[in-house]
C-alpha positions in Angstrom: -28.7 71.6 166.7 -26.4 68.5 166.6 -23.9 68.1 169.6 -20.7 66.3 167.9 -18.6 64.4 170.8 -14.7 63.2 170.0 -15.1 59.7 168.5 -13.4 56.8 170.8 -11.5 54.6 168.1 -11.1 51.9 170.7 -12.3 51.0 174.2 -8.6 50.3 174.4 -7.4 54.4 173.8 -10.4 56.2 174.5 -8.6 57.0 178.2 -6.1 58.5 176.3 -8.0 61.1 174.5 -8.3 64.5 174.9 -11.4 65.1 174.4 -15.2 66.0 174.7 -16.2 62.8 175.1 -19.0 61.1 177.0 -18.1 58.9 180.6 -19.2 58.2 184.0 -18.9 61.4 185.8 -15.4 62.1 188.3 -16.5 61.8 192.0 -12.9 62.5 193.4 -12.7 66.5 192.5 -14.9 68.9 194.5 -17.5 71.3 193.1 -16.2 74.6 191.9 -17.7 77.2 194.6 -20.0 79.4 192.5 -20.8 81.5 195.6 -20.4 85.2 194.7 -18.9 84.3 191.2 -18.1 87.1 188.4 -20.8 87.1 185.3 -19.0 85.5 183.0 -20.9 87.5 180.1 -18.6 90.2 181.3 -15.9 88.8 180.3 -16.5 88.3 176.6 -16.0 90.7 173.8 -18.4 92.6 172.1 -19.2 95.2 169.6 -19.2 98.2 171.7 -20.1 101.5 170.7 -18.3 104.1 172.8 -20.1 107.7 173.5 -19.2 111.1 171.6 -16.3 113.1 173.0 -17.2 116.8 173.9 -14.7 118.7 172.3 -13.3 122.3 172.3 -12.9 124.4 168.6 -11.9 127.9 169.5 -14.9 129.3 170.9 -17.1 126.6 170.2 -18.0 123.4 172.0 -19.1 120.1 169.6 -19.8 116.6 170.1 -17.5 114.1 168.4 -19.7 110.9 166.5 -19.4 107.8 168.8 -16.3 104.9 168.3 -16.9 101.6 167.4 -14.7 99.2 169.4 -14.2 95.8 170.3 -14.0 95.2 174.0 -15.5 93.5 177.0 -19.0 93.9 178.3 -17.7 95.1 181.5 -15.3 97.7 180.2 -17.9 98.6 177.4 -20.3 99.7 180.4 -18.1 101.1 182.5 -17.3 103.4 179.9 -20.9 104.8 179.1 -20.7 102.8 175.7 -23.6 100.8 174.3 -23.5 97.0 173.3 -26.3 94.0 172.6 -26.5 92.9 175.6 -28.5 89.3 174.2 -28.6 87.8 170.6 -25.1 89.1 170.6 -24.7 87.0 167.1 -26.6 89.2 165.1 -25.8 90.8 161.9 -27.3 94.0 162.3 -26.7 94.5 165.6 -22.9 94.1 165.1 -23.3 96.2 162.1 -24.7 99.3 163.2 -21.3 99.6 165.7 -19.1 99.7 162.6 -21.0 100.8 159.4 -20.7 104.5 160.3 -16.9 104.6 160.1 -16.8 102.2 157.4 -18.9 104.3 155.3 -16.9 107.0 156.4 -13.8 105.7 154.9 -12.2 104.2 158.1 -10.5 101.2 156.6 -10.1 99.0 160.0 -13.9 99.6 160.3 -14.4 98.7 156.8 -12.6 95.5 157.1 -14.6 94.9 160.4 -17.7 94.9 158.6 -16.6 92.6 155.7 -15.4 90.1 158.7 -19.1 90.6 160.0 -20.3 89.6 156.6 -18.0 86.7 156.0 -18.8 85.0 159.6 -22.8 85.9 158.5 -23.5 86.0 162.9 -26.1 83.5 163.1 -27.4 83.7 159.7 -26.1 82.8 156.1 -22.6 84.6 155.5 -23.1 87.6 152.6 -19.6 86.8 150.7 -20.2 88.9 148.1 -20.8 91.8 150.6 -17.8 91.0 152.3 -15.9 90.9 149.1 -16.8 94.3 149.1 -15.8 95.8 152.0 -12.8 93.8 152.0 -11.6 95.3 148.8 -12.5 99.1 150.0 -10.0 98.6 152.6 -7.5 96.5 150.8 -7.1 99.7 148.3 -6.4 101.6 151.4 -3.5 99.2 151.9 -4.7 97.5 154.6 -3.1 94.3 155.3 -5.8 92.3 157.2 -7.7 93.2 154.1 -5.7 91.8 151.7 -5.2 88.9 153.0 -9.6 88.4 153.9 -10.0 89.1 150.2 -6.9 86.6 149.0 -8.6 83.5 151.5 -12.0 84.4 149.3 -10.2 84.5 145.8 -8.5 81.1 146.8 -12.1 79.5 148.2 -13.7 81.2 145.2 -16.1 82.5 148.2 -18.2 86.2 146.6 -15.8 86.1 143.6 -15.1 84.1 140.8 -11.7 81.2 142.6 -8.2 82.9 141.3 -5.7 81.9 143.1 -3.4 83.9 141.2 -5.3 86.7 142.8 -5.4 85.5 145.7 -1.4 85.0 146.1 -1.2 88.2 144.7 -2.8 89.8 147.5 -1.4 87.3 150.0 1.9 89.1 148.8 0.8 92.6 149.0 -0.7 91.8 153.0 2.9 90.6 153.3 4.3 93.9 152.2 6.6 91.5 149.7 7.5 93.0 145.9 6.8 90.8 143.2 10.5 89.5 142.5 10.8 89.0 146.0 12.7 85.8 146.9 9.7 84.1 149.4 6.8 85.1 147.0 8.7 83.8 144.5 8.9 80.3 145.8 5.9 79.7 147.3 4.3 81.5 143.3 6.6 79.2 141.5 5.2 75.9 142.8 1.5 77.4 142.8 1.5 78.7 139.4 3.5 74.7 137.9 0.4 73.1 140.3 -2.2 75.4 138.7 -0.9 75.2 135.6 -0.9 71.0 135.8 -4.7 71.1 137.0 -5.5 73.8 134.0 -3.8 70.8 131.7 -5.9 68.3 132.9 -9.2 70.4 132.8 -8.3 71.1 128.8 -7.8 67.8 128.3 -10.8 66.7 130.0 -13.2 69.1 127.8 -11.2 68.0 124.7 -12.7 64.8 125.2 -15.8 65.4 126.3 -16.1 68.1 123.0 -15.0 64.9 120.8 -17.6 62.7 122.6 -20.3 65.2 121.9 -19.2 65.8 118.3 -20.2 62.3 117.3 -23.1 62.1 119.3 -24.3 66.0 117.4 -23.6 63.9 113.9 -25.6 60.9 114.7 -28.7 62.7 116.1 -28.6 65.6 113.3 -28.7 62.3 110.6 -31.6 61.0 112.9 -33.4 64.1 113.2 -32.9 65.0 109.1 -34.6 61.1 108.7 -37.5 61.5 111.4 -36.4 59.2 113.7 -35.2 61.7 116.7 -37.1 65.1 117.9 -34.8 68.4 117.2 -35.4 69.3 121.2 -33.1 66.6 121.9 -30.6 67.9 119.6 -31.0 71.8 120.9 -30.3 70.4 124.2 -27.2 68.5 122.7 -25.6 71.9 121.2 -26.4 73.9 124.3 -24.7 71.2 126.3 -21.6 71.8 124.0 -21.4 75.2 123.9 -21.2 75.3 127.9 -18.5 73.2 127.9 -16.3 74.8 124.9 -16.8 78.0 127.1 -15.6 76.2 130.1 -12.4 75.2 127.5 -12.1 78.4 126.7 -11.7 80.2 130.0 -9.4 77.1 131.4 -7.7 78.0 127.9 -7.5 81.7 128.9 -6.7 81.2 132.5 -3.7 78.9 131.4 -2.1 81.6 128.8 -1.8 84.2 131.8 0.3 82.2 134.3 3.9 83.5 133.6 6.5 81.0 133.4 8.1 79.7 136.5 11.8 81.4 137.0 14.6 78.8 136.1 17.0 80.9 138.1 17.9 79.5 141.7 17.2 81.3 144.7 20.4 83.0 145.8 21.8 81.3 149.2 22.5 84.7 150.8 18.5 84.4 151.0 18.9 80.8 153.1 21.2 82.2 156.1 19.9 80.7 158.9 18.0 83.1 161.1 20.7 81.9 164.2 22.7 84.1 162.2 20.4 87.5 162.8 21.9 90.2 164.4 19.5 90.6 167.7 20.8 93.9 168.6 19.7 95.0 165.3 15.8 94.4 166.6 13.9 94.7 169.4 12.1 91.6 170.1 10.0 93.1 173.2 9.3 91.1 176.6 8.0 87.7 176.8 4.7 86.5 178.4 3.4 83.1 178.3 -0.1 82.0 180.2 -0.3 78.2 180.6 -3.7 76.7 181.5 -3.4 73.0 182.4 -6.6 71.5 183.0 -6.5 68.1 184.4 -9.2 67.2 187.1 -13.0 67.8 186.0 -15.8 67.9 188.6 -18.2 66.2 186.4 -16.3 64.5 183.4 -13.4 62.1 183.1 -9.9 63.2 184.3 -7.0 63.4 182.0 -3.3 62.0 182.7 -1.0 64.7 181.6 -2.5 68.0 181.6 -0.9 69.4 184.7 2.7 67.6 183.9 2.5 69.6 180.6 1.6 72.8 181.9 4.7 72.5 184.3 7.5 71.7 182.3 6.2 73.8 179.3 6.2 77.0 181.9 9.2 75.5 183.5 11.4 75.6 180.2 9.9 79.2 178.5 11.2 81.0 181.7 14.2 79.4 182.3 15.8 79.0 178.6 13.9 81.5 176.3 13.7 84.3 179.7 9.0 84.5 179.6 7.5 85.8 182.1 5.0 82.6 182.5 1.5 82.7 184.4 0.5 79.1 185.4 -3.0 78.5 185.9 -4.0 75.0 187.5 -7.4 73.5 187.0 -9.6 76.6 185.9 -13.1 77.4 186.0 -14.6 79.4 183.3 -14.5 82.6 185.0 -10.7 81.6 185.9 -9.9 81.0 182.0 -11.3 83.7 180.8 -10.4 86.2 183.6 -6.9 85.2 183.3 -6.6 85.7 179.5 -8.5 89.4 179.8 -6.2 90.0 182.7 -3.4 90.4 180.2 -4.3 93.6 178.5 -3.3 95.4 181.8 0.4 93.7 180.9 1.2 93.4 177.6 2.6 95.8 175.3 2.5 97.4 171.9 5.7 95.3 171.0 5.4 92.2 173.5 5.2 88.9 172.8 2.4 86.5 174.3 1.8 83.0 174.4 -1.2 80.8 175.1 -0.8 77.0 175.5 -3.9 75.2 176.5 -4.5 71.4 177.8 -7.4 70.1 178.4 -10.9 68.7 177.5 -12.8 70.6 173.9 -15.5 69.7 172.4 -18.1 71.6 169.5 -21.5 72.0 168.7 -22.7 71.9 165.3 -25.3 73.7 163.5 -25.9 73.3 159.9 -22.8 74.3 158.2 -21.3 76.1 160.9 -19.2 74.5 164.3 -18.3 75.9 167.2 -15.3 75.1 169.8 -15.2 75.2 173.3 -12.0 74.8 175.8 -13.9 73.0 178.6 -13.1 74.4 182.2 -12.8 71.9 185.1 -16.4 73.4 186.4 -17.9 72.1 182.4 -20.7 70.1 182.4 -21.2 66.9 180.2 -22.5 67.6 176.8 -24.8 68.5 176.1 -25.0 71.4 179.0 -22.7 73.5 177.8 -23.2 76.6 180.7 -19.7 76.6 181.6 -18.0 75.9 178.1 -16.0 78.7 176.7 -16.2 79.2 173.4 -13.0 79.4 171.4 -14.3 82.2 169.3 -14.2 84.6 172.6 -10.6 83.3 173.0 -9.9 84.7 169.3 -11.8 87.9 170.3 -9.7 88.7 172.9 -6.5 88.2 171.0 -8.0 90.5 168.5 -7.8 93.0 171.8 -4.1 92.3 173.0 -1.3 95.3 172.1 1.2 92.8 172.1 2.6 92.5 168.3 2.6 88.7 168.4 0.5 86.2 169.6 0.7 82.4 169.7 -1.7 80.1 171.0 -1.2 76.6 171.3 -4.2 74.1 172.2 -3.4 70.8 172.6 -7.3 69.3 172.7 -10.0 67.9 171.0 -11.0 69.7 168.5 -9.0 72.8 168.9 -8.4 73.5 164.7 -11.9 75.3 165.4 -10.3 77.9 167.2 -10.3 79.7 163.3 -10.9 79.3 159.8 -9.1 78.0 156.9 -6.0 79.9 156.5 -4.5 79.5 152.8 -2.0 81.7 153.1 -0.1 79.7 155.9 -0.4 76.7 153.7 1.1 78.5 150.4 4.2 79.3 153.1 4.5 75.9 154.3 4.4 74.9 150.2 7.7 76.8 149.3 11.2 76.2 150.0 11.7 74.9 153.5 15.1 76.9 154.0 13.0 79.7 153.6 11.0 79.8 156.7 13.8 79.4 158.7 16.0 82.0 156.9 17.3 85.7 158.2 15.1 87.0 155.4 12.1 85.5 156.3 12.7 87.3 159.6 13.1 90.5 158.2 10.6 90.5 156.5 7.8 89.1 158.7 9.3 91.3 161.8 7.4 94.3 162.1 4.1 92.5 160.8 1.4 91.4 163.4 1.1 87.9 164.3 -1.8 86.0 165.8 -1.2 82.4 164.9 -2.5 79.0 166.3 -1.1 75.8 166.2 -3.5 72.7 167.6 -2.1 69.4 168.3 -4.4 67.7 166.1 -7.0 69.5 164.2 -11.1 69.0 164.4 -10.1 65.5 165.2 -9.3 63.4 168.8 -5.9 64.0 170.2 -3.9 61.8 172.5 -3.4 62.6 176.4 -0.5 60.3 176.9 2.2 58.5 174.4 5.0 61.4 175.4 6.9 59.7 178.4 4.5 61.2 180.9 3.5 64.1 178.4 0.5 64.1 175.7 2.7 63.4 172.0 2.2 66.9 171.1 3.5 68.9 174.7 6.5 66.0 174.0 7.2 67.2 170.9 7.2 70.8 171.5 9.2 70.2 174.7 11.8 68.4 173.0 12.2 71.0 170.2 12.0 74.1 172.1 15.0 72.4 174.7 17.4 71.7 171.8 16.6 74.5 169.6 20.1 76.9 170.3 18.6 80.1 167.9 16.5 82.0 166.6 13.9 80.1 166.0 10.3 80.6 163.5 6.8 79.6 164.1 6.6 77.7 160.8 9.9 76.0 160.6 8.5 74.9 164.8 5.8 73.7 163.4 6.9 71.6 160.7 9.3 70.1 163.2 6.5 69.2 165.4 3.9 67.6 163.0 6.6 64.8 162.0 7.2 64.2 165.7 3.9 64.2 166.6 2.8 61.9 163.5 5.3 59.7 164.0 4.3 58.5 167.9 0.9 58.8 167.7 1.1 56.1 164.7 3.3 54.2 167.2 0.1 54.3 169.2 -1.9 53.3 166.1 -3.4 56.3 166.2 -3.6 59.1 163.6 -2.7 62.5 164.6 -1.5 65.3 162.9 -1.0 69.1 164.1 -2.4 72.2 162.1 -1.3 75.7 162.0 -3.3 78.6 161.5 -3.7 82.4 161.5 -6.5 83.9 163.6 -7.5 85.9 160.8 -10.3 87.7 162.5 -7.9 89.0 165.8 -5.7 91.0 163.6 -3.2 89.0 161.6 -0.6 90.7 159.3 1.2 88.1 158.4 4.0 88.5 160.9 5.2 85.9 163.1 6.5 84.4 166.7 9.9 84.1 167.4 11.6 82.2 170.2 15.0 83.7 171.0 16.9 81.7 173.6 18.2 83.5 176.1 22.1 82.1 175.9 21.7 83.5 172.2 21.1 87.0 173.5 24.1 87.2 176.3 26.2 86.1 173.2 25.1 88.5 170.9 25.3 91.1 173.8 29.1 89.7 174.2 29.2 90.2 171.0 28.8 93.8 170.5 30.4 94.9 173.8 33.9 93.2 172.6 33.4 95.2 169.6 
């Protein structure tokens, strides 16, 4: 297993990285007391397989078959259900929670089980088992099925790479008709791009077919005279008749991309989304829970962690009207307790944020890497007791009600938190009015959201550089405080990475934000929205002088 630390560019900035990294241990912050501390293995989320209901049928008394779930160990016990209490990454074990109602038809169990396929849990991941189970609930309209199966088409993971297919299926989990304004400018641009690359691929066989040609007619005149053995011209021919099979399918594959639409987007589709009617939609309550981890017991300190965690919580209760949880310096019991701790509070139509500062880090192991947020109780590498693992933070915001989540992580390494997510990068492709448009609202409203945006990827990230703030809690103070409407994850985002860009290569450092979709907590496709709270009162003004 190969430990993988943040990489110092410089003597110079390595104190200003977030980040995993090796130094002298802190002697100026107390031990975290450990006396008569919660497991934290109760805290994490497992495949839990409730117990039977007894059930009443007229005269007769039955036993209903046991429920798959996905909770915590503690709740799973307290509840008489049954869970792998060790070697919780394993395939089978995971799978004999959910294959009984996937085989029954049950389509969020079925697209469970392609997830536990996909992921592989310790071992090799089965795509083209996954592909299977995916589409079995995708024909059941599933959304978080769809878009699994599109992120395989596009990777060309289990199935033969269509992207075609796989925007296709990105637009169905979107609940968008084909002529629909946004798929058609994000399918516009991916269907010229596609259809450039098929060009070049055409081209590129061409040649390669005319190359062979001449080299066929001066072997078959050596072979006819003697001088050459007929193997090597067998192998020749073979060789060409791969590649004019290649030609042909680029060939094919080119003829079925329609032709782009000439005709220009209407503008009613680009009204600003400050021009929404609120009262028209019920955004829910707001919760935010800010973890600002500054001082380490036994790792280097950071400079900005608490700052950040102030004025973020600070400026979401006073302007946008969250309900805001700050957490100080957290253990791993604290981190994770505080996150489970808001199931008991959030809704079926709340809203939740999640912004992290601190220390990350990752283990590797052959193709796969794994995340941690590192508590202020976190050991150097590599004893990683105390590390939490960023896929338990993704488990439990598979858990929330709470339509929309957002997490932000500004640490090292924090892009881990999920996978690639495709479909986000074919919205951030199309027309930028878009993403910031009343329509886009509309249409992304009711869907579920569980995004991420990290301040810098699977790279280093900068702790200072913001005027007292790390460059990317800077940036996303500065944008939320002059933003006056309604106001989109993605068009946030994109407003954020050229801030943040721009003064970390002030720093001479490189630095760019990612945002993501945490496909396996339950992500439809929706979004977050940040609604100030002057915009409300006006819109309530609004309506009561009508």
């Amino acid at each position: 297993m190969n430990r993988v630390d943040c990489l110092k560019p410089s003597a110079l900035v390595a104190i200003l990285l977030l980040a995993g990294c090796a130094a002298a241990p802190s002697s100026n912050v107390g031990n975290v007391a450990t006396e008569g501390r919660k497991d934290v293995a109760d805290l994490y989320v497992v495949d839990c397989l409730l117990p039977g209901q007894v059930r009443q049928l007229g005269g007769r008394t039955f036993l209903s078959p046991r429920r798959p779930t996905k909770t915590t160990a503690e709740d799973c016990r307290v509840r008489g259900g049954e869970y792998v209490a060790y070697d919780r990454a394993d395939l089978k074990s995971a799978l004999k929670v959910w294959m009984a109602a996937a085989e029954s038809g049950d389509a969020e169990a079925q697209n469970t089980v392609g997830e536990i396929f996909e992921r592989g849990l310790g071992g090799e991941p089965n795509y083209e088992a996954a592909v299977i189970w995916y589409q079995k609930a995708a024909d059941q309209g599933n959304a978080r099925a769809q878009l699994n199966l599109g992120t395989l088409y596009e990777s060309g993971k289990g199935v033969e790479k269509d992207r075609l297919q796989a925007l296709n299926l990105y637009r169905q989990s979107w609940g968008l008709q084909d002529d629909d304004v946004i798929y058609r400018s994000v399918a516009d641009k991916e269907i010229e791009a596609l259809r450039r690359e098929l060009d070049s691929e055409i081209n590129q066989k061409n040649r390669q077919l005319e190359l062979l040609q001449k080299q066929i007619d001066l072997l078959e005149r050596d072979v006819a005279a003697g001088n050459a053995a007929n193997t090597e011209l067998q192998e020749l021919l073979e060789w060409q008749q791969s590649i004019e099979l290649e030609r042909v399918s680029a060939v094919e594959r080119r003829s079925r991309l329609r032709t782009p639409s000439t005709q220009a987007l209407p503008e009613q589709e680009f009204v600003a989304s400050t021009q929404l009617q609120l009262r028209d939609r019920n955004f829910g309550r707001y919760y935010a829970l800010i973890i600002g981890n500054q001082n380490y017991e036994r790792m280097e300190n950071l400079a900005t962690p608490l700052s950040d965690a102030e004025r973020i919580a600070n400026l979401l209760s006073d302007k946008y009207g969250f309900t805001v949880q700050l957490v100080r310096d957290a253990n791993d019991v604290t981190v994770l307790e505080a996150i489970n701790n808001l199931n008991a509070i959030v809704g079926p139509n709340d809203n939740l944020l999640i912004y992290y500062a601190g220390h990350g880090s990752r283990i590797g192991a052959g193709d796969t890497e794994t995340g941690y947020w590192l508590p202020v109780n976190a050991d150097r590498p590599p004893v990683d007791t105390y590390w939490v693992p960023t896929e338990q933070i993704t488990s439990h915001m598979g858990n929330f009600q709470a339509k929309r989540v957002l997490v932000l992580a500004d640490s090292c390494y924090s892009g881990i938190l999920t996978g690639d997510d495709p479909g986000m990068r074919m919205i951030l492709s199309g027309d930028e009015r878009v993403i910031s448009s009343d329509g886009f609202v509309k249409r992304r409203f009711d869907k579920r959201a569980r995004l991420m945006v990290s301040s810098g990827g699977d790279r280093p990230v900068l702790d200072t550089g913001g005027s007292g703030n790390s460059v990317f809690a800077r940036a996303f103070i500065d944008e939320l405080e002059s933003n006056t409407g309604l106001l989109t994850t993605p068009a946030l985002f994109l407003k954020l990475r050229d801030r943040v860009v721009a003064a970390a290569a002030s720093e001479d450092f490189a630095q760019e934000p990612e945002i993501k979709a945490l496909r396996r907590a339950g992500h439809e496709v929706g979004d977050f929205f940040f609604v100030p709270k002057s915009l409300i009162l006006a819109e309530a003004q609004s309506s009561g002088d009508q």
